[in-house]
N, C-alpha and C positions, 0 to 999 in steps of 0.2 A: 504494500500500500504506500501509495508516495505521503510524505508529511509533509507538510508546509511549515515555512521557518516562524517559531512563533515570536520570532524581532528582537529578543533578546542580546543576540548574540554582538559583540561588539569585534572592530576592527583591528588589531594592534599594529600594524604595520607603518611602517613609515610612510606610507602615500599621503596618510591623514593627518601624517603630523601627531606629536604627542597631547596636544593640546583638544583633540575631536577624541579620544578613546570614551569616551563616556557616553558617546550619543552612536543610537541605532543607526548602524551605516548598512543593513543587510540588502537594503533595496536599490545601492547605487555600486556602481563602477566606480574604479578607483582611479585617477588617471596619475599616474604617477610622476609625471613632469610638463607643467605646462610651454614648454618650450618645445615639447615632443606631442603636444596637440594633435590627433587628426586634423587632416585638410576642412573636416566638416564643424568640426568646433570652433564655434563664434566667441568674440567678447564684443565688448561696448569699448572704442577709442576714445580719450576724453577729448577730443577733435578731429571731426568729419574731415577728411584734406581732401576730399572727393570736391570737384569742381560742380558747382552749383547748377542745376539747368537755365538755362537764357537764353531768351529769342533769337535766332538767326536770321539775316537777314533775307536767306534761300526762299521763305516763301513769299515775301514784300517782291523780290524778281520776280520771280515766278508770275504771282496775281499781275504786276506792272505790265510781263509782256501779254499776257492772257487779255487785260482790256485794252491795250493797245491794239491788239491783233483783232478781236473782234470788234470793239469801238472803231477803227479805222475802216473795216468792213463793210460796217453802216453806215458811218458816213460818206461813202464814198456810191452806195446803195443809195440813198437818202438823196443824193444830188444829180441823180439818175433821174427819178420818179421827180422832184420837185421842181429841178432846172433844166432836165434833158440832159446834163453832162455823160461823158464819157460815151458814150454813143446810147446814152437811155431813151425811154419812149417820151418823158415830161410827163407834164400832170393831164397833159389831155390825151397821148397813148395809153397813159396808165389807166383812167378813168374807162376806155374802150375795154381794154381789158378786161376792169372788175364787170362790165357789165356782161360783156359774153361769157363770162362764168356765172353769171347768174345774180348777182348781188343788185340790187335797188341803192339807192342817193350814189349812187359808182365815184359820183365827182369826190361827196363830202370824203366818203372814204378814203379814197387816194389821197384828198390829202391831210386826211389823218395819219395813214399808211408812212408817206414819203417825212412826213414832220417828223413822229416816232421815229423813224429810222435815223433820220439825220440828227436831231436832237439827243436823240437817246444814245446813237452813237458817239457824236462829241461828250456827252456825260462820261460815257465809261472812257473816254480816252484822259480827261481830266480827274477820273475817279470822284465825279461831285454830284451827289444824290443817285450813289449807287444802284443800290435795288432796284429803286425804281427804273431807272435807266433799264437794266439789266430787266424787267418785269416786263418792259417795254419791247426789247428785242426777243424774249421769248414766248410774248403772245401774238406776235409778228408772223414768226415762223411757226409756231403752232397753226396757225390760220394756213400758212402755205403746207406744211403738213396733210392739214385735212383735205385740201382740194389735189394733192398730187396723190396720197396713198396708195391710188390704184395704179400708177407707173410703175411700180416695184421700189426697191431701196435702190440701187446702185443708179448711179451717172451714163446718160445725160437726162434721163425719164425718171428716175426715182427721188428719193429724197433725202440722199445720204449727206449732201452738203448743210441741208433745212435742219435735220436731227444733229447735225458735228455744231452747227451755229447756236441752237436749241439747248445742246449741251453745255456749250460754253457760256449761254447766258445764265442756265441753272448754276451752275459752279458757281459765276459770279456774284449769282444772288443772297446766297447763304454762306460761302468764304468771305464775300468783302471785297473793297479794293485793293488792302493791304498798307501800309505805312506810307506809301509813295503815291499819295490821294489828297485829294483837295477834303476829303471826307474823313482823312485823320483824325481821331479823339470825339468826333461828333457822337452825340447818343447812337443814332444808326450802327456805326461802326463799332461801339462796344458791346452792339448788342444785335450781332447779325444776326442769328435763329429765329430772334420773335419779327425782327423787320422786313428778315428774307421772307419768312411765311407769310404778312399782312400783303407783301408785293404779289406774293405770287398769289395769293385769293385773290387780289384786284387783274392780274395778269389772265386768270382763269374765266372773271365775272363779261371783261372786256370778249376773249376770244369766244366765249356762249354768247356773247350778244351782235358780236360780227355774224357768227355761221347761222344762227338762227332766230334773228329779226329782222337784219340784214340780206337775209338773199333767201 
């Protein structure tokens, strides 16, 4: 029958030092040198010399080139549809357009369309009232989403450019502009999650009220 130790027993050995023989050591290992510690045994240093965690500035680039690259996109979109640049249609090709797709006031739209773009683009290149900016170009291309889906995804008929632009304005929406922003330290910026979300409802309530009271 096995016995279990009933605790009494004390330790004499030198692991514990003469000074512990009196107290029940039956339940512990004895480590005889703590210089000779296993790898796995911890103590507490009376100074952390571990280098602190601190912002880097890797993702302020990062966000900087992201709204450049899409902000410039738009903008350059934007002056297509408003001014006819760069060989665009202007706001009165445009306006033929939304109508052969279907849409009613085709004018007002277009130039809501062309302003958002333009606007919204210059926003995110400045990074000044993010979200919104960013809320703007991704209920933009949601709309161009819904009217091309039956093209397939892939170039020149689908909409893998509309979804990579769409992407990048969500990124934008809920990361932020990052430090290198006209929108630095603003509420917005300290509090992208609740502000990316209010955008993107209002981004959502716009692109339901294009597709279906609009057309």
């Amino acid at each position: 029958m096995h016995h279990f130790d009933d605790g009494t027993r004390t330790l004499d050995g030198d692991a514990f030092g003469k000074d512990t023989k009196g107290f029940d050591t039956s339940g512990y290992t004895p480590v005889a040198d703590l210089q000779d510690k296993p790898a796995h045994y911890d103590t507490y240093d009376d100074e952390d010399e571990r280098k602190p965690f601190g912002w880097t500035a890797g993702a302020d680039i990062g966000l900087l080139v992201l709204r450049l690259a899409l902000g410039g996109a738009f903008v350059a979109h934007g002056l297509q549809k408003v001014f006819g640049l760069f060989g665009g249609p202007g706001i009165d090709g445009f306006t033929r357009y939304l109508q052969s797709a279907g849409f009613r006031e085709a004018r007002i739209l277009a130039w809501v369309t062309g302003v958002t773009e333009l606007g919204g683009g210059a926003l995110l290149v400045l990074g000044l009232f993010t979200p919104l900016a960013a809320a703007g170009v991704l209920g933009v291309m949601a709309n161009v989403v819904a009217l091309k889906y039956k093209g397939g995804f892939f170039a020149p008929n689908g909409v893998e450019l509309e979804v990579a632009y769409a992407a990048m304005a969500f990124a934008a929406l809920f990361a932020g502009p990052g430090r290198a922003a006209l929108d630095y330290n603003r509420s917005w910026f300290r509090h992208p999650l609740l502000s990316g979300f209010i955008c993107l409802v209002l981004a959502a309530g716009a692109t339901a009220a294009t597709l279906y009271v609009f057309r």
